[in-house]
N, C-alpha and C positions, 0 to 999 in steps of 0.2 A: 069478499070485497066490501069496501065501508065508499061511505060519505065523504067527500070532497066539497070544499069550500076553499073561491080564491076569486080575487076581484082585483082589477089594476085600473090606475087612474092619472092620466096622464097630464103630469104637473106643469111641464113646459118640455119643446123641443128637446130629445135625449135625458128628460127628468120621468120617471114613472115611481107611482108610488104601491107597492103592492099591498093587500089586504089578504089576511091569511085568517086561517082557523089557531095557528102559533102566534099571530099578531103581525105588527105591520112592518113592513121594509120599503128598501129603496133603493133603485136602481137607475145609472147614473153613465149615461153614454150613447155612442152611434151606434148603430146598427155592425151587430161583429166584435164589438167590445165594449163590455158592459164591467163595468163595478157596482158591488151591491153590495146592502148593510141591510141585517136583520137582525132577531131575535137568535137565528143559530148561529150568527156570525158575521165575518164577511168573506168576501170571495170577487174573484173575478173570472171571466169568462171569456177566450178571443177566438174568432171560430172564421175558416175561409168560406165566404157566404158561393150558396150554389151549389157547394159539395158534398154537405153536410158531416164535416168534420170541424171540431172543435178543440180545444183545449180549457179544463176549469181549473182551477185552483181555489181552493176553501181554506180558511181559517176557524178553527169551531171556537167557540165561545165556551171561556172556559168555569 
């Protein structure tokens, strides 16, 4: 098992900006669906809150 680094920093309402060991992203919505932009990519994520089921979709950076 290794080292883990990740920091999030909350830019405005539904703005979060993440801080990674890959560098930095951003994620961009309410609570249950989120769009996000990073260094691997982007993706989005819609999840029924309380269930813990989700749905992600990624785009990898090519």
């Amino acid at each position: 098992m290794g080292w883990r680094f990740q920091r999030r920093k909350k830019l405005l309402p539904g703005v979060t900006l993440n801080l990674g060991r890959r560098g930095p992203g951003i994620s961009v919505g309410p609570r249950g669906a989120k769009l996000s932009a990073g260094p691997r990519g982007v993706g989005a994520t819609l999840s029924l809150l309380g269930t813990g089921l989700a749905y992600v979709w990624r785009r990898k950076r090519r």
